[in-house]
N, C-alpha and C positions, 0 to 999 in steps of 0.2 A: 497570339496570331503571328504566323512567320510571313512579313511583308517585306521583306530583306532584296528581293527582287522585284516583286509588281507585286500588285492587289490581285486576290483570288477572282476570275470571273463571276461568281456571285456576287464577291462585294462590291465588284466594279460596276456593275449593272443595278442595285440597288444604290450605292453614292451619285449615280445618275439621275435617278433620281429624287432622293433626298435633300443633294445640295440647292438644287432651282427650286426648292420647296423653304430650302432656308434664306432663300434671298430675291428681295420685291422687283430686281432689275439684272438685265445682263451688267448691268455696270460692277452690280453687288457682287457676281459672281465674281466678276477679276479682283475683286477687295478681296472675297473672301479666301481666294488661293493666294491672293498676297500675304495677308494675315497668314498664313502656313509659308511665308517665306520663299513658294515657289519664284524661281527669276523670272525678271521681267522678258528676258529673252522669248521665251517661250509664251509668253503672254500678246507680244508688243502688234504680232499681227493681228490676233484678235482683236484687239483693243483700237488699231488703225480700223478695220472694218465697221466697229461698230459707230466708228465717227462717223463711214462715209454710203453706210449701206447700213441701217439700225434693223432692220425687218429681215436680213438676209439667213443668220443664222440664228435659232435659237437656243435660249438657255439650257437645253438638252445638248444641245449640238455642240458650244461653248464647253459645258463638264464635261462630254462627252471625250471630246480634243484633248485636252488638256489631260486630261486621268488617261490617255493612253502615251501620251508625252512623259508622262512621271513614271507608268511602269516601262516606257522604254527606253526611260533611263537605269533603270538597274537598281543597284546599289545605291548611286550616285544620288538618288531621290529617294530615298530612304528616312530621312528626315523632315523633307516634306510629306511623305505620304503619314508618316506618326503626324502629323501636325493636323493635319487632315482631319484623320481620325476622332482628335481629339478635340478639336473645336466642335467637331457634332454629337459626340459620344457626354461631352461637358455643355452640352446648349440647354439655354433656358429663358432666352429673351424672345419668346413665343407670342409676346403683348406688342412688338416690333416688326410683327409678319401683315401681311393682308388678313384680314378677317376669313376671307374663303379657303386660307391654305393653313390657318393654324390647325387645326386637328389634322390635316393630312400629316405638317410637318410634323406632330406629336406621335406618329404612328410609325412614322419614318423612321425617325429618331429612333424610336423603343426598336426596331426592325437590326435597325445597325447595332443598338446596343447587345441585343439579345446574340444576333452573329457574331459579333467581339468576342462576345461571352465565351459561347459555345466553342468558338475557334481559340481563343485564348486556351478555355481548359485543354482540350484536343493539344495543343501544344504546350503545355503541362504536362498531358499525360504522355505525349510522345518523347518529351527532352527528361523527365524522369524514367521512361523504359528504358530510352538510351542511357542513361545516365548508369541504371544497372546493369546495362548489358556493359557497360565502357567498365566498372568494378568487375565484374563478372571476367572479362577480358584478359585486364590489370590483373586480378586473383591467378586467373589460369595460369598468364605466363611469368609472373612470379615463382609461383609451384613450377611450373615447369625449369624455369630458371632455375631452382632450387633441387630440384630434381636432377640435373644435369653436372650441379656445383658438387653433387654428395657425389654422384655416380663416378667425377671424375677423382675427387677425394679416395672413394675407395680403392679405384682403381689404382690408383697411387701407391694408396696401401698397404695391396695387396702385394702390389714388386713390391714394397719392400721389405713384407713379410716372408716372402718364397724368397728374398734374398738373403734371410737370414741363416738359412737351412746350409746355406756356402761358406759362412763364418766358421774358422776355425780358432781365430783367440776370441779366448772364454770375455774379456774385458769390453774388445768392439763388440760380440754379441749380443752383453748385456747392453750395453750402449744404446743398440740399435734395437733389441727388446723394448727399451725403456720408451724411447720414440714412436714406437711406429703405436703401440700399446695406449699412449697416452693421443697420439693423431685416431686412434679409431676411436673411442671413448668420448675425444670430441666432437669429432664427424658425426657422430651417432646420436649427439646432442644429450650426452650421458652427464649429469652433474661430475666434478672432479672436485673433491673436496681435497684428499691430498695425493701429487701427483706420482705417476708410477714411477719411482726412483730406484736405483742399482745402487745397491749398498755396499761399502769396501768391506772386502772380506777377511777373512786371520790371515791370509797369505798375501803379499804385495799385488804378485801375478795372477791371485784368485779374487772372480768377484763373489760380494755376499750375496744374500735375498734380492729381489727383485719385488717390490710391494707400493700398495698404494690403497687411495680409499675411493670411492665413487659413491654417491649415492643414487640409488636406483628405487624407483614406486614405494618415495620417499623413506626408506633405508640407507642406511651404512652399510659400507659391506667391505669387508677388507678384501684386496687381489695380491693374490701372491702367485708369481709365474716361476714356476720352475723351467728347468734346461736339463736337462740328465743325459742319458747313454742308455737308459735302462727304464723300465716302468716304473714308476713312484711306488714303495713298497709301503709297508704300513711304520717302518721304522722313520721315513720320509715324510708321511704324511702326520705321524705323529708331534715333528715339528713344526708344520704348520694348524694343528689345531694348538699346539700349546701356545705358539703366537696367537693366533685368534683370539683363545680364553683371556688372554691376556691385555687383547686391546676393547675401545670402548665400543667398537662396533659389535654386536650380535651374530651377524652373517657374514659370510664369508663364499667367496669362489676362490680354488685352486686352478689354475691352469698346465697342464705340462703339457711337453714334446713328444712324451715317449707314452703317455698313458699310465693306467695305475693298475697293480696287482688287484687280486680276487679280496686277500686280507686290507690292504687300503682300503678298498668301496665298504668292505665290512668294516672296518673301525670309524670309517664315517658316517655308517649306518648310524654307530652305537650313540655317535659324538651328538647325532640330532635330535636327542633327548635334550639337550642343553643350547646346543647351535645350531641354526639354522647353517649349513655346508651344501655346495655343490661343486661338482666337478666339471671340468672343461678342458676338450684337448687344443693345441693348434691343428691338428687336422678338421674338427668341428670348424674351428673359425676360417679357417683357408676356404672352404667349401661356402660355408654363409656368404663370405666373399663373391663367392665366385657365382654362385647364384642371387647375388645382389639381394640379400634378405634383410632382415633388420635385425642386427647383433644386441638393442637393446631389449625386441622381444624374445631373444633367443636366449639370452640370459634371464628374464623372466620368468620363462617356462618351464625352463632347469629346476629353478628354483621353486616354482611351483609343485613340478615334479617331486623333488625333494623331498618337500612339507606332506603334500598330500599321500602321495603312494609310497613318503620312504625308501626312496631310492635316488644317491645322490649324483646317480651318473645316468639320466638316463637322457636321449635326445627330446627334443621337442614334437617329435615327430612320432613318438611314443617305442622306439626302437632302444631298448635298454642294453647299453652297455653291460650291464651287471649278467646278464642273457651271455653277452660274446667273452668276458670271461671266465664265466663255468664252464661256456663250453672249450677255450681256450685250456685253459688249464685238466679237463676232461680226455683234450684230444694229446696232450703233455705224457 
């Protein structure tokens, strides 16, 4: 029961009278608010009165007083009103009453105890709704906090992905490959087993592969990102399946810049008899980006794609690249 400021008007009008039921005198009555520790203050003119005038007020009039003194105290009486409570809600010296008011008091009693009850659950069940609504709350703007933490991440991302497009040594590209690759990966909340690294090349001034692992809908999957000038042809891409075959991972995504020839998408048609392969451009991720989508399910679906329909270039969105290079090579 929330009594934090005053007693609810029913129970104040029932303590009215229950208490003059629990005690044979006005005198008992000021015992009994004593016993609950209310100050004397508030008591002392009552108690002058009854020295000098005993018939003037009664023990209604007395609880009456006094319980509108404790809720106009506030807070501040909050201690006394539990106290209150509790000596009638705990009474049992019912052999101590008049003969003509014990069954009243006993009726009383059960009256107040039953409204505790009732109002006690009632605020159980109201400080538990709150209590879900306050997680409920909590959850939201978590998520939404969370939601705002990625959005800006990507955002992030994305410059510094459309920055890379301005790179002209081959070395900061990779570089900057290497980073932004492994920031979206994380953002994404993509496992990194091993992270996307720039490999030194046969040339001081050239870098090598660009590779790593991830594991995705609990797969391995090797990533190897190309950079070219050109589409990934099938003599390109033949490098990165003999890497693949070669690591312990199964699956694999390729990513380029420039996209892949008619003969690539076909030789990793063939290679899916053995390897799970899929293809990915950075124009595909630039756009995911930029329509704020989820790079982990977009690589999912790839690969679904893949496995299912046998086609390891096709978008998520069921728009098959393998489509835009026949026809590309068609209109050639």
């Amino acid at each position: 029961m929330n009594i934090s400021s005053h007693y609810p008007r029913d129970l104040t009008n029932l303590l009215v009278q229950v208490i003059p039921a629990l005690c044979n005198s006005k005198n008992d009555i000021l015992g009994f608010f004593r016993c609950a520790e209310v100050e004397e203050e508030m008591l002392k003119d009552i108690a002058a009165n009854l020295v000098l005038v005993q018939r003037v007020i009664s023990k209604y009039e007395i609880t009456r007083l006094v319980l509108d003194r404790l809720n106009q105290s506030g807070e501040a009486a909050l201690s006394q009103r539990r106290l209150i409570l509790k000596q009638i809600v705990e009474f049992n010296q019912y052999l101590s009453l008049n003969a003509a008011n014990r069954q009243i008091a006993r009726n009383l009693v059960g009256e107040v105890q039953a409204l505790v009850h009732v109002k006690d659950n009632r605020t159980r069940e109201q400080q538990e709704r709150d209590r879900i609504r306050e997680i409920h709350i909590a959850t939201q703007e978590a998520k939404l906090s969370e939601l705002n933490r990625q959005k800006n991440s990507f955002a992030s991302i994305k410059r510094e992905l459309n920055g890379i497009f301005g790179l002209t040594d081959p070395i900061k590209r990779g570089r900057a490959i290497e980073s932004v690759f492994n920031s979206l990966f994380k953002a994404s909340e993509i496992s990194i087993k091993e992270p996307i690294t720039l490999y030194a090349g046969d040339e001081p001034d050239q870098p090598g592969p660009i590779e790593g692992v991830i594991v995705l809908d609990d797969h391995p999957y090797l990533i190897e990102i190309k950079w070219h000038s050109h589409p990934l042809c099938r003599a390109d891409i033949s490098q990165n399946l003999v890497n693949l075959f070669s690591r312990e991972a199964s699956r694999g995504f390729f990513i380029s810049n420039t996209g892949y020839t008619y003969d690539a998408i076909e030789l990793c048609k063939l290679a899916l008899a053995d390897r799970q392969v899929a293809l990915c451009t950075f124009e595909e991720i630039v756009l995911m980006l930029e329509q704020e989508d989820d790079f982990a399910g977009l690589l999912s679906e790839k690969m679904r794609q893949a496995i299912v329909n046998r086609n390891p270039f096709c978008q998520s969105n069921g728009y098959s690249h393998t489509a835009r290079a026949i026809t590309s090579a068609v209109a050639t």
